[in-house]
C-alpha positions as CSV (number, residue, x, y, z in Angstrom):
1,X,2.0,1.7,10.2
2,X,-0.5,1.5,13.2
3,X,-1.4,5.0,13.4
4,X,-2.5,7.7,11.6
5,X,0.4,10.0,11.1
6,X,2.3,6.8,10.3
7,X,0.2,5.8,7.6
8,X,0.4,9.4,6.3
9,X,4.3,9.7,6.1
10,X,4.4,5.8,4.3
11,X,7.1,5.7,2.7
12,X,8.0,9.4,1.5
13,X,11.3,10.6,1.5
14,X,13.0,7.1,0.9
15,X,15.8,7.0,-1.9
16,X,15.3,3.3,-2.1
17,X,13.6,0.2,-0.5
18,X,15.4,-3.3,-0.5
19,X,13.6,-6.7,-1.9
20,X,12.5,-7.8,1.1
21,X,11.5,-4.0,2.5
22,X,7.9,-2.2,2.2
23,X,5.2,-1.0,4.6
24,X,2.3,-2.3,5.8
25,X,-0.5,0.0,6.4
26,X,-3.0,-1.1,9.0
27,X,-6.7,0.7,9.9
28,X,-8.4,0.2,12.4
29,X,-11.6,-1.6,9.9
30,X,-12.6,-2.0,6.2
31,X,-13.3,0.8,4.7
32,X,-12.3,3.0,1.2
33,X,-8.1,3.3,1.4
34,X,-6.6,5.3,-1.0
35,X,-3.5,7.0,-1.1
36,X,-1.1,9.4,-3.5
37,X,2.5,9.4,-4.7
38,X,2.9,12.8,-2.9
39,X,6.8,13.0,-1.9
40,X,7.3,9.4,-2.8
41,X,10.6,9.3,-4.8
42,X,10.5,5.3,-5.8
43,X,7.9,3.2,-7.7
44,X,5.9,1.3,-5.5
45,X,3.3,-1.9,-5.9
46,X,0.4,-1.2,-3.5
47,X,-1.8,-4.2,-2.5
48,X,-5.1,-3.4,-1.2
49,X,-6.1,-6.3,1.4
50,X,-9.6,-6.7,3.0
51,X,-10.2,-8.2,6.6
52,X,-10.2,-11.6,5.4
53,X,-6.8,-11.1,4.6
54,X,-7.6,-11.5,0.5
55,X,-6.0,-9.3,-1.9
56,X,-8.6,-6.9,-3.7
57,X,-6.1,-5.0,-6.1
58,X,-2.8,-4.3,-6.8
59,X,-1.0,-1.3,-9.0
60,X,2.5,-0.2,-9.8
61,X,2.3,3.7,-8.4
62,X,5.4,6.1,-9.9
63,X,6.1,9.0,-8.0
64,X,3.8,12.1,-8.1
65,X,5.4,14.2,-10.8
66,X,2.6,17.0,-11.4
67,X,0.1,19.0,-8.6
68,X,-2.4,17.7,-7.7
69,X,-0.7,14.8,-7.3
70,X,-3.4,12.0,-8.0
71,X,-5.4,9.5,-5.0
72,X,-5.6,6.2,-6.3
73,X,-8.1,3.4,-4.6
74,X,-9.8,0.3,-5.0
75,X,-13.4,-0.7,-5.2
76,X,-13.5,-3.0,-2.3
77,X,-13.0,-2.2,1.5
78,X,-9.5,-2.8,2.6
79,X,-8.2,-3.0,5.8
80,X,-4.8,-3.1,5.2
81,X,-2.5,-1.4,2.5
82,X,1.0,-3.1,1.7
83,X,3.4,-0.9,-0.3
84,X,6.6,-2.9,-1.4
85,X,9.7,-1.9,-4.0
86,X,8.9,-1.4,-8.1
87,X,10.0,-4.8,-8.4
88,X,8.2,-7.9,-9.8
89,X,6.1,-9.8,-6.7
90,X,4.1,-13.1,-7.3
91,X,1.2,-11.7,-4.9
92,X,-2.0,-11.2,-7.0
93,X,-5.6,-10.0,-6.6
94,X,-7.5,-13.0,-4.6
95,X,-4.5,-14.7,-3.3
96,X,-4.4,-14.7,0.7
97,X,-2.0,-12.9,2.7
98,X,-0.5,-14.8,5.7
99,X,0.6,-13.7,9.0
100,X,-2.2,-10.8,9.7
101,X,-4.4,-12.6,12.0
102,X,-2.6,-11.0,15.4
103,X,-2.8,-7.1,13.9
């Protein structure tokens, strides 16, 4: 998700996400990235990734099931946000993501 309306619709709406499917929220810098549950219908792990491509947090998200819906965030400044399936994943705060030099 490049853009802005892409990073707003993530990954609402979806019945389901396979083991190797999830989104990958890119900004345009570091900054403070948070996002809510709003519409989402599946858990999701969200990794918070700053521009050095480390891992700052992750947490299991359930879908939003009260208004307001709550924002979650990290401390750090992320630039990118991966959301993947409610399923275990070995990825872990301060482990280094490969493969996000080019975006």
């Amino acid at each position: 998700a490049l853009t802005t309306a892409q990073r707003q619709q993530g990954l609402m709406h979806r019945p389901e996400l396979g083991p190797r499917e999830g989104l990958l929220m890119v900004y345009p810098g570091p900054g403070d990235r948070r996002i809510w549950m709003q519409n989402v219908l599946i858990d999701l792990w969200v990794f918070w990734i700053d521009e050095d491509h480390i891992v700052l947090d992750k947490q299991l998200l359930r879908p939003c099931t009260a208004q307001p819906c709550p924002i979650f965030g990290t401390r750090g400044k992320a630039k990118y946000v991966l959301e993947l399936g409610g399923y275990e994943h070995p990825l872990q705060p301060g482990d280094r993501v490969e493969g996000l030099k080019d975006l």
